[in-house]
C-alpha positions in Angstrom: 0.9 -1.2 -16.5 -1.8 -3.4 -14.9 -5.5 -2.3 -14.2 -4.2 -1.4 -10.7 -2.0 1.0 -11.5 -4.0 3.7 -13.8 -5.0 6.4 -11.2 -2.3 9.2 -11.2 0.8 9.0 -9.1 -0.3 9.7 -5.2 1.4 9.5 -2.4 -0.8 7.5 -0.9 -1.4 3.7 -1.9 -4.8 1.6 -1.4 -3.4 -1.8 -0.2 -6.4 -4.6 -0.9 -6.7 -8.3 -0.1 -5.1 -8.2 4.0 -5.5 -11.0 6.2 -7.4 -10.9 9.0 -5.2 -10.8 11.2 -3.1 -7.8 9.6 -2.4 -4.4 12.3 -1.0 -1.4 11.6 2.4 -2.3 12.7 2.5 -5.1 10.4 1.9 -2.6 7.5 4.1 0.0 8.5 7.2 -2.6 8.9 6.2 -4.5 5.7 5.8 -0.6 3.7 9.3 1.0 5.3 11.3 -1.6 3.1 10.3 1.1 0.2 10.6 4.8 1.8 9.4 6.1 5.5 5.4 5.9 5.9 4.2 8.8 7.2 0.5 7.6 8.2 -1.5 4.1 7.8 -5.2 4.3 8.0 -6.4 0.4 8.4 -10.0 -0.7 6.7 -9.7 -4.4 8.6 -13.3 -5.3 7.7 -12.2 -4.4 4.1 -9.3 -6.2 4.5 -7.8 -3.0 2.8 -6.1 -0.1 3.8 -4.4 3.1 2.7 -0.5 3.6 3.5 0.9 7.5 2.9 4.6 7.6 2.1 6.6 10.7 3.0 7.3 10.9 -1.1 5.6 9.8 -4.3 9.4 8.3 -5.0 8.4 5.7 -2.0 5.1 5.1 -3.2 6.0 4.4 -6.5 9.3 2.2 -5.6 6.2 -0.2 -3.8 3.7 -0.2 -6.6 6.4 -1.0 -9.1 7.9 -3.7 -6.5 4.1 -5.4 -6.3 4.0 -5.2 -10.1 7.4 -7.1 -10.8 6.9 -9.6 -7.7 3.9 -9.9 -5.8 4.0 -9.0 -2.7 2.8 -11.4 0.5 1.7 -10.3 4.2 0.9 -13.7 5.4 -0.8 -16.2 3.2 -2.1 -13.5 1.2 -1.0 -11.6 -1.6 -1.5 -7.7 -1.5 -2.9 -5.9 -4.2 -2.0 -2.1 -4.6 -2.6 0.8 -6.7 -2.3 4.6 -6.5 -5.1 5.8 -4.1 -7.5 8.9 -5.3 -6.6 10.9 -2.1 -3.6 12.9 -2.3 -3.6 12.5 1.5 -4.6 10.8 4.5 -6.6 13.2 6.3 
């Protein structure tokens, strides 16, 4: 288990280290390879964002993906971990 991944099992994932140029719909199609998203909330001048999966079984098939083989949206290699928020709100 890496540092990234030590907060309990949430629904919701903090996605770090976007490119610039990253939108919503590029998150959504890039996160519905592992479950359906049911809400994206994007931090562009963070370059972050947090993605809510419709189960913790889709969360946790994307964190585990990013863990065994990182995982690229452009030229940039996304960092995820469980998010604190049980939710987006």
């Amino acid at each position: 288990m890496t540092e990234f991944s030590v907060l309990a099992p949430s629904k919701v994932l903090h996605i770090r280290n976007l490119p610039e140029e990253c939108n919503e719909m590029d998150l959504r199609t890039m996160s519905s390879q592992f479950g359906e998203v049911h809400r994206v909330l994007l931090m562009s001048r963070k370059h972050q964002a947090l993605v809510e999966f419709n189960s913790l079984e889709d969360s946790a098939r994307m964190l585990e993906s990013s863990e065994a083989s990182p995982i690229r949206l452009g030229t940039r290699v996304l960092v995820a971990q469980y998010s604190n928020k049980p939710e987006i709100s």
